[in-house]
N, C-alpha and C positions, 0 to 999 in steps of 0.2 A: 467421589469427590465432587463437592457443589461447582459449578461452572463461577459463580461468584466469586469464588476464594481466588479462580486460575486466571480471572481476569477480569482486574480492577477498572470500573467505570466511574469519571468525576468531570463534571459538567461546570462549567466555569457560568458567571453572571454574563459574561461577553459572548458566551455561543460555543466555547471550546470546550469541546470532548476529550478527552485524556484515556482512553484505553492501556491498561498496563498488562500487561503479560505479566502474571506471577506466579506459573509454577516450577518456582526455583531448582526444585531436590528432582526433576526431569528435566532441568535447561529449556524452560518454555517451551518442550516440543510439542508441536502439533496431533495431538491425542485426540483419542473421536470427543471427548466433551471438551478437549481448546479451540475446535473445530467447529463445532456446534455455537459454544458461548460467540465466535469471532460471528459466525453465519448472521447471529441473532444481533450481536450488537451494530455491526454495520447496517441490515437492514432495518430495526429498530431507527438507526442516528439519520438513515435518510428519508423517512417519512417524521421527523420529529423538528419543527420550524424552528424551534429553540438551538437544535445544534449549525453553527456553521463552516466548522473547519475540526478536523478528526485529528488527533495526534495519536500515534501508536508507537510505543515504548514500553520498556519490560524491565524488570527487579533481576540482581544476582549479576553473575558476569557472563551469561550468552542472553543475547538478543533473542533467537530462538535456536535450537540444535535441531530443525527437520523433523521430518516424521517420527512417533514414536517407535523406533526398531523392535523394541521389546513385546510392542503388543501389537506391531503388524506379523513378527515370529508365532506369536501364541496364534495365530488363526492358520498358522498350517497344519494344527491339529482338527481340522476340520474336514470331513468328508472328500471335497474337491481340493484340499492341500493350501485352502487359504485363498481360491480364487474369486468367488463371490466378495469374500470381505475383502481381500485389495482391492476391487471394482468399485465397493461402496467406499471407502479411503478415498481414495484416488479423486470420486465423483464429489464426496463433502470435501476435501483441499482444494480441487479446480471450482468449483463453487463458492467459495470464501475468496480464492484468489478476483475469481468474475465479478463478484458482489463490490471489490471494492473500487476496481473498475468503475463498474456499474452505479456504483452511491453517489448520487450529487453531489455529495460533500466533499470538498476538498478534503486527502486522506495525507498527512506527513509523518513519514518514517524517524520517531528521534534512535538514533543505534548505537549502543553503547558494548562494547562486549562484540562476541561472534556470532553470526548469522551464515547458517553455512546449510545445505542442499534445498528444503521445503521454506527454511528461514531464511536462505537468499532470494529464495523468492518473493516470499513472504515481502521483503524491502524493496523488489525490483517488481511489483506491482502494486505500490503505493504510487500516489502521484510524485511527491517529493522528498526525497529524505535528506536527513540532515545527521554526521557521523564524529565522534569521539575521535581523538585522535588513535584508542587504541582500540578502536572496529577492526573485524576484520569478517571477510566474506569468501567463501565457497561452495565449490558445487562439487563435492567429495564423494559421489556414488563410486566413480571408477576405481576407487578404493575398494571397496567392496561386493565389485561385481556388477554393482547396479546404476546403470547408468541416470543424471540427472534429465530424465526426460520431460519430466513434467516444471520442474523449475526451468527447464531451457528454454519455454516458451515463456514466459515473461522475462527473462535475462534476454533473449535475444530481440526484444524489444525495447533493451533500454540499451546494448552497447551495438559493436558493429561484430559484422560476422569474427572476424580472428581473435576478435578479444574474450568473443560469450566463448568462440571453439578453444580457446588456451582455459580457460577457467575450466568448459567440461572434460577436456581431455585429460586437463594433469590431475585436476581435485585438490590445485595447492592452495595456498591460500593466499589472498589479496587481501594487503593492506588497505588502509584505509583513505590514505592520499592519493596511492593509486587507482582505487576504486571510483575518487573523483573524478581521476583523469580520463577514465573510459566513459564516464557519464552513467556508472550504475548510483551515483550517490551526486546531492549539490556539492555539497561543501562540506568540509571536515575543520572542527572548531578543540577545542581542547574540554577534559574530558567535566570539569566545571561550567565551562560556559554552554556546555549543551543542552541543559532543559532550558534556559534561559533565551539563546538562540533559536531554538523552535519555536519557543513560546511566541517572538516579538516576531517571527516569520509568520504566523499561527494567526497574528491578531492584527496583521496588516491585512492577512487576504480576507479575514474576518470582516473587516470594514468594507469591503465591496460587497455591492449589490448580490445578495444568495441567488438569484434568480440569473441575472448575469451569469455568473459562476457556474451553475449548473448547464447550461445552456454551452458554455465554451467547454467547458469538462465534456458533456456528451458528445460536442461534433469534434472534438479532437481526437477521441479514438478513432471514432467514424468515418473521419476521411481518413484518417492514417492507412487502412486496411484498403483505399480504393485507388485506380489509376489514376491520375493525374489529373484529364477533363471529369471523370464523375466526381472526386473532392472538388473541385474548383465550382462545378455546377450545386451539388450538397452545399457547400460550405456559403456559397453565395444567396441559397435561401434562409440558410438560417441568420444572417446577414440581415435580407429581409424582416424576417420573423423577430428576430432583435431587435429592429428599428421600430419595430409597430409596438414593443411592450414600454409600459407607465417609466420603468425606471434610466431606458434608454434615451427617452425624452425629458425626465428631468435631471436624468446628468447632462446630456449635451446643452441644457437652458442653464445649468448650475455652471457648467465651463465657459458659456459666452459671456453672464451676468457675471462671472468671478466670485462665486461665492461656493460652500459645502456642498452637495447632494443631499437631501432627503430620500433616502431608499425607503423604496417600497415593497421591495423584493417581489415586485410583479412585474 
């Protein structure tokens, strides 16, 4: 299967990247070449000046359905029972998840459909998503034996401990207004106004300074993961280092003269 066909890329005049998950007749699961296509297209969109903001949305009605089951099963016909090949799974999904982390580019979940174990994830290591009224999200391994371990570290970075432990422990599923209210999702819009609502979410952050952008993106993980005085000490040099760049200085001159900014994305 071309990785092209599983996932559509369309670059807008304005800087928006549109990533579509489209392999329908799999429920957009995460397969080693949806896996790869995602790898390449994120790291691709963050060395690429032209993109400024990532939207990631899928065809059909799941968002994505998690790992391919089917063909992490075929690799237990393998000598060691399939353990080599879930290591390398495992290592290309946590690598896709870290990349988009890791992309300067603002990354927005539009979720339309269900997103449930590698696909909750998949939405709860986006920066920001934005959900259909008839989304719905879980983390369903306990169903199965197998616990959500690896979706649990990005789920438990976007809710608080009792909420990500009710999702892993039951495997039910969470609506989509609910899923707001935990803060695995921004907002939930109806199921019409949703590409449209991304989009005009999409092309607002678009208009600020990319270099800005990147800049706040990066030290926001990076303190998140620190104690209190080393984020406050981190966070006050890139402060620093922010004040000294071209576009920091002609927005604070564009905001006293009262007029646009000129970005320069340096």
């Amino acid at each position: 299967m071309h990785t092209d066909s599983i996932l559509l890329s369309d670059l807008s005049d304005d800087g928006l990247l549109r990533l579509t998950l489209n392999d329908v007749k799999r429920r957009n699961a995460l397969s080693e070449a949806m896996l790869a296509a995602l790898a390449k297209a994120f790291a691709d969109a963050g060395s690429n000046p032209s993109v400024r903001v990532i939207v990631l949305a899928a065809n059909g009605p799941a968002f994505c359905a998690g790992h391919d089951l089917k063909e992490m099963t075929a690799g237990r016909s393998d000598p060691d029972g399939g353990k080599a090949y879930f290591a390398k799974v495992m290592a290309l999904c946590s690598g896709v998840m870290q990349g988009i982390v890791n992309c300067p580019k603002p990354v927005i979940a539009e979720v339309a459909g269900v997103a449930t174990a590698a696909g909750c994830q998949l939405v709860a290591s986006c920066d920001l998503a934005i959900a259909a009224e008839t989304a719905q999200f879980s983390t369903p391994g306990v169903h199965i034996g197998l616990f959500c371990s690896t979706p649990m570290v990005a789920l438990s970075r976007n809710v608080s401990n009792k909420h990500a432990m009710e999702m892993l422990l039951t495997g039910d599923m969470t609506p989509a207004d609910r899923a707001a209210e935990i803060g695995l999702i921004n907002r939930v819009v109806s199921e019409g106004a949703l590409k449209n609502t991304t989009t005009e979410l999409a092309r607002k952050i678009a208009s600020k300074s990319s270099m800005t952008l990147a800049t706040g993106k990066r030290a926001f993980y990076a303190q998140r993961e620190l104690p209190l005085a080393e984020a406050y000490d981190q966070a006050s040099q890139v402060m620093v280092d922010n004040m000294l760049a071209r576009d920091a200085e002609e927005g604070i001159n564009a905001f006293i003269e009262k007029r646009a900014p000129q970005w320069q994305d340096a």
